[in-house]
C-alpha atoms as one frame of an Amber mdcrd trajectory, in Angstrom:
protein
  -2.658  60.495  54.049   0.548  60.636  55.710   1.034  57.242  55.366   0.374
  57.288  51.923   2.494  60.416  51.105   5.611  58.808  52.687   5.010  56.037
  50.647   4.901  57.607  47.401   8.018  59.485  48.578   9.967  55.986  49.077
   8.650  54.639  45.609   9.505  57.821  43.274  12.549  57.865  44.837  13.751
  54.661  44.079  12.273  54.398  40.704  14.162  57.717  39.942  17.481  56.545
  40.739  19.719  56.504  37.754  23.180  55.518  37.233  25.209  57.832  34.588
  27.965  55.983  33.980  27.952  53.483  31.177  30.126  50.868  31.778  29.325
  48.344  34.435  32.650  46.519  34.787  31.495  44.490  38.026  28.136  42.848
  35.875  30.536  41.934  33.307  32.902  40.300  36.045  29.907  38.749  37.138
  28.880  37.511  33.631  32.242  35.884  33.071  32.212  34.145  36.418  28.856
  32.657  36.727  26.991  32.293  32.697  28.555  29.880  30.085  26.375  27.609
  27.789  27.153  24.362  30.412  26.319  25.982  33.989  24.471  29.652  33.693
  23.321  30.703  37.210  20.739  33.183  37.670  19.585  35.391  41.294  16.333
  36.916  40.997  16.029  39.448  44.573  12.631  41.421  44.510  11.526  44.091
  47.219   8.124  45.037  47.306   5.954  47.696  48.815   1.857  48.088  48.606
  -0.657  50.601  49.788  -4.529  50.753  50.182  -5.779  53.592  49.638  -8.669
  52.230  51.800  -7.167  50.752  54.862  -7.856  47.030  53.560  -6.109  43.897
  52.241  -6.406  44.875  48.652  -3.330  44.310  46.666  -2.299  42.699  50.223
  -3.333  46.252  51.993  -0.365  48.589  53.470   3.147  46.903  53.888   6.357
  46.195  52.848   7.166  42.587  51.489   9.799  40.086  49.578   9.064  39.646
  46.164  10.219  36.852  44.213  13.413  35.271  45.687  15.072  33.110  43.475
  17.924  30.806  42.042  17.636  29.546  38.110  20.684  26.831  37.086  20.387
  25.570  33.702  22.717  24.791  31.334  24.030  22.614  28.449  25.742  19.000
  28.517  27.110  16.417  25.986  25.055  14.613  23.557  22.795  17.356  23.496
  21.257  16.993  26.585  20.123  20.204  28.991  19.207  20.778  32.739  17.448
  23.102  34.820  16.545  23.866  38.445  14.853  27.005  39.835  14.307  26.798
  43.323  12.219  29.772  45.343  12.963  30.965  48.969  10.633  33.533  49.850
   8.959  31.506  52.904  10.160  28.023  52.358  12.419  26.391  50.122   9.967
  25.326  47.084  11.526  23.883  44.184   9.878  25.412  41.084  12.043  23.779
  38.171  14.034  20.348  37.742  13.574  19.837  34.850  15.799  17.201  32.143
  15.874  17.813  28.201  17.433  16.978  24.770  18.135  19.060  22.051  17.177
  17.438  18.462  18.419  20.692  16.773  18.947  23.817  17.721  15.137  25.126
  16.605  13.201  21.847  18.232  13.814  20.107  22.000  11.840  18.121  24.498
  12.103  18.486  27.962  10.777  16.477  31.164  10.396  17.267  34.692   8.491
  20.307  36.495   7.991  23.645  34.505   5.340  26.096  33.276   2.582  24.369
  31.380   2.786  27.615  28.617  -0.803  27.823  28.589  -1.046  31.929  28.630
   1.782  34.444  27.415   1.350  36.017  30.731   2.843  32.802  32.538   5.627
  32.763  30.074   7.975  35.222  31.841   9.575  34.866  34.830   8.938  37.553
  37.804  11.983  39.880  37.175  10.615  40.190  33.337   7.079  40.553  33.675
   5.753  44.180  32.140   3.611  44.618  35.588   4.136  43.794  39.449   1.583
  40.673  39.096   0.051  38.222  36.140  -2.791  38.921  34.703  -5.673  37.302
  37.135  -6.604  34.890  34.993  -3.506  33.178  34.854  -4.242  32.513  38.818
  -7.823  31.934  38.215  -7.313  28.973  35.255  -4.005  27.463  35.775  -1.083
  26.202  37.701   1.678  27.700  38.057   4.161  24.419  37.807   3.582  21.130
  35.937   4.848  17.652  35.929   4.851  16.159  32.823   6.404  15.996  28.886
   6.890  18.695  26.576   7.966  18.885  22.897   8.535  22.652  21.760  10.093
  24.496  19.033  10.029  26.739  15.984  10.683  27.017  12.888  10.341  29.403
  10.130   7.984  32.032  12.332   6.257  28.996  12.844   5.939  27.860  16.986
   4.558  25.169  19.278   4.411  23.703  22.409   2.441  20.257  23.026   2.610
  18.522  26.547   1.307  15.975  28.492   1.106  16.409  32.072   0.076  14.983
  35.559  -2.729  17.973  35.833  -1.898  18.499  39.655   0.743  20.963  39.826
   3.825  20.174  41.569   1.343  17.774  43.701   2.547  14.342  42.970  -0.322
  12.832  44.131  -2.544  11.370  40.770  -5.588   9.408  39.834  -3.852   8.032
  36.505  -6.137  10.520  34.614  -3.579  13.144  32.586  -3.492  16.617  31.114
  -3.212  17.470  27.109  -1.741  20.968  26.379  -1.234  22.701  22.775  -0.012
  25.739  21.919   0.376  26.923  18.025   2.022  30.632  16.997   3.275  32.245
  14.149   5.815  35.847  14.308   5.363  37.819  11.328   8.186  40.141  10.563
   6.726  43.731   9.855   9.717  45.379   8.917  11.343  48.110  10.288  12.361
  45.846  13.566   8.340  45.051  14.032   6.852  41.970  14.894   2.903  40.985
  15.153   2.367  36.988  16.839  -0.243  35.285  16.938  -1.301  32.138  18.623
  -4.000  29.908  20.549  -3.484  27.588  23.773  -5.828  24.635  24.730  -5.912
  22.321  27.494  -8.002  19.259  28.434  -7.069  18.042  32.083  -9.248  14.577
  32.726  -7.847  14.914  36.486 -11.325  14.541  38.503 -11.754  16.495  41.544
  -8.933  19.002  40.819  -8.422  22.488  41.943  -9.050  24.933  39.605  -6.547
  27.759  40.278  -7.916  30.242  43.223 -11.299  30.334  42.312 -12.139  28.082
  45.014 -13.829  25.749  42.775 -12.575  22.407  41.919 -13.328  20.170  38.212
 -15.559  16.891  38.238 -12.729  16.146  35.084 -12.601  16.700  31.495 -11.676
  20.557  32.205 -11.396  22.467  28.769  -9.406  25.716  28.511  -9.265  27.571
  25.249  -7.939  31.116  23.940  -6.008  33.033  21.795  -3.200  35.891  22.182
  -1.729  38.431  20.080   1.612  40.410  20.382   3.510  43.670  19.211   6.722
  44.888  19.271   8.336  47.665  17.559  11.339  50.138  18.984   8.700  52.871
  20.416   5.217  51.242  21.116   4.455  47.522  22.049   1.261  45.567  23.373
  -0.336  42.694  23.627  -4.164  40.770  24.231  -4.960  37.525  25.333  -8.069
  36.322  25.986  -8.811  32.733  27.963 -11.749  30.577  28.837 -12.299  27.471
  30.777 -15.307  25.432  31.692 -15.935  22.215  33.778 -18.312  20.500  35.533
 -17.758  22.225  39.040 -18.067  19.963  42.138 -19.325  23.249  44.408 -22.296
  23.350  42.168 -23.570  19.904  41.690 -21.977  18.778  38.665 -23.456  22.515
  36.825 -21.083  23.837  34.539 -18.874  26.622  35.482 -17.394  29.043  32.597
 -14.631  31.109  34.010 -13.533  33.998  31.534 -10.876  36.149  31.156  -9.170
  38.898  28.712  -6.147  41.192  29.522  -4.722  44.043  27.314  -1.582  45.641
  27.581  -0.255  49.057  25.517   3.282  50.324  26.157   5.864  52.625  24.895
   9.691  52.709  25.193  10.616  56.828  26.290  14.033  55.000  25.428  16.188
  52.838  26.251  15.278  53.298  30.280  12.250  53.877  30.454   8.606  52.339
  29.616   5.193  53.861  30.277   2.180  51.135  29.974  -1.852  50.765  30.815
  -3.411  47.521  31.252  -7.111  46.207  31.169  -7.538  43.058  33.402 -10.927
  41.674  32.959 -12.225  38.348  35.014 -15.856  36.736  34.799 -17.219  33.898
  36.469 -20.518  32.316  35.189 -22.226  29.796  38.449 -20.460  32.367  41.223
 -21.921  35.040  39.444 -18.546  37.776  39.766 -17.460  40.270  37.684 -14.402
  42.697  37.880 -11.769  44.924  36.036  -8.632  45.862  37.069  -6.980  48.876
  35.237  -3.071  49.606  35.916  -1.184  52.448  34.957   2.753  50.925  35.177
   6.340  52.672  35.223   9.240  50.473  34.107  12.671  52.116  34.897  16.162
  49.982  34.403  18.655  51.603  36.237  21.503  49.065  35.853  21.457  46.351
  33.719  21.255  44.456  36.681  18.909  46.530  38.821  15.371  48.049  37.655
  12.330  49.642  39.454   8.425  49.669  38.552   5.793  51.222  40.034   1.928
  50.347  39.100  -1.215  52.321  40.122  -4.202  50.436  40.488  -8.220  50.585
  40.196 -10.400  47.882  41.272 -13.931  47.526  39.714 -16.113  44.848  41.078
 -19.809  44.342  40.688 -21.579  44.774  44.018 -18.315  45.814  45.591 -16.606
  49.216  46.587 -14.047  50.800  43.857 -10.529  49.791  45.309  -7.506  52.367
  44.628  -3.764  51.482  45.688  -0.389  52.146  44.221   2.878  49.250  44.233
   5.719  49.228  43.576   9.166  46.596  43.247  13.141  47.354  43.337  14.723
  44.293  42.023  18.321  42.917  41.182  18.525  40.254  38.236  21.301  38.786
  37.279
């Protein structure tokens, strides 16, 4: 308990830092220096802390950590043309970007290289934007993180899409000439009143045979389908959003049987202003062959201190089928520039 009590102590502290003064002339000196549309460089620093309630490794059990460690340089060039690396150096140097484009018009590009395969709305944002600590656990259970492979995206009109062709291996460059189709289709309706409802679906067929299917242990025979749909709100005071996903294949681990793996997140939050965001989250994750079950329900505090430095803290409960309840509490200080 004493443990736990220092902990909280730590976390409400930091989260409850504010700065009063408006101005922040050394972010703007920073702007100027380092963000232009031909080389904008990005630094993503992220310091974490967990606890257990139960002295175990959920949530990665008692300890603090590094978070997401990162450098993003993209930019614009001549005829067009764009660029963008994001490397990672939390443990190792792990390139996570390099990725080459071209600009048709300013509403539709293509782009070519390594990058998310925007398959889920939760993968979209990078770490030092994401409403909670960690993804919704499908995104781990369904997908990779990193892609190699073609994109064409763009929107026009509220109308979106994104349709790519990749290896279906991740940043493994190892292939069996077999490829990945991806398709994403959205449309923003403008509510009025600064309000917007989107809506969308994402699909995948990856033909790779034998591949790993995220961290479910479980790897696809080939012809892997993944399906779902998401839906988003915004307005000044509340916001949310739902996204449900499925996939299925033929699952090596169980003779060739097919495996459905399902998944459905909901978020709800509201802006206290401009500062300061309360959410709740329901995490839901099914498998079908392995036979698991379990929700995840997270209370979240977002606080932005600085424009470049922000805080969240997220309380967690773990419900599993045949498992004990798991309780913990997380929490991140981070600098984003």
């Amino acid at each position: 308990m004493i443990k736990f009590l220092s902990f909280l102590i730590v976390l409400i502290g930091l989260s409850g830092i504010t700065i009063a003064q408006t101005q922040e002339p050394l972010a703007d000196n920073l702007t100027d220096k380092l963000k232009s549309d031909y080389f904008n460089f990005s630094l993503l620093l992220q310091s974490e802390g967990v606890f257990s309630f139960e002295d175990n490794d959920f949530m990665g059990g008692r300890q603090f950590d590094m978070g997401a460690t990162r450098i993003d340089i993209r930019g614009d060039v001549d005829g067009g043309f764009t660029y963008r690396f994001q490397g990672d150096f939390r443990r190792q140097v792990t390139v996570l970007d390099a990725q080459v484009g071209y600009r048709f018009n300013p509403n539709h590009r293509i782009v070519a290289g390594a990058f998310k395969p925007f398959l889920s709305i939760e993968l979209d944002p990078n770490p030092g934007n994401t409403l909670f600590m960690n993804r919704a656990r499908q995104v781990g259970a369904m997908m990779n993180s990193r892609e190699i492979g073609v994109t064409l995206l763009g929107q026009e009109s509220g109308f979106n899409y994104r349709i790519g062709v990749y290896n279906g291996t991740g940043l493994d460059r190892t292939n069996d000439n077999n490829f990945m189709f991806t398709a994403r289709l959205g449309y923003d309706f403008d509510l009025g009143n600064n309000s917007t409802l989107g809506l969308g679906i994402n699909s995948m067929l990856n033909q790779t045979e034998n591949h790993r299917v995220g961290n479910t242990g479980q790897r696809s025979e080939g012809d892997r389908l993944l399906y779902g749909g998401f839906l988003k709100y915004d307005s000044p005071g509340l916001f949310g959003e739902f996204e449900l996903l499925v996939t299925t294949f033929d699952s090596t681990i169980f003779d060739g049987n097919e495996e459905t793996v399902l998944g459905f997140v909901g978020t709800l939050g509201y802006n206290l202003n401009e500062k300061n965001q309360l959410l709740a989250r329901w995490d839901h994750l099914e498998t079908d062959l392995m036979n698991e079950s379990s929700e995840l329900f997270i209370l979240g505090w977002n606080h932005q201190a600085t424009r470049l430095i922000s805080f969240q803290v997220n309380i967690m409960a773990q419900i599993e089928d045949g498992m004990d309840d798991q309780f913990g509490i997380a929490g991140v200080m981070q600098f984003q520039f």
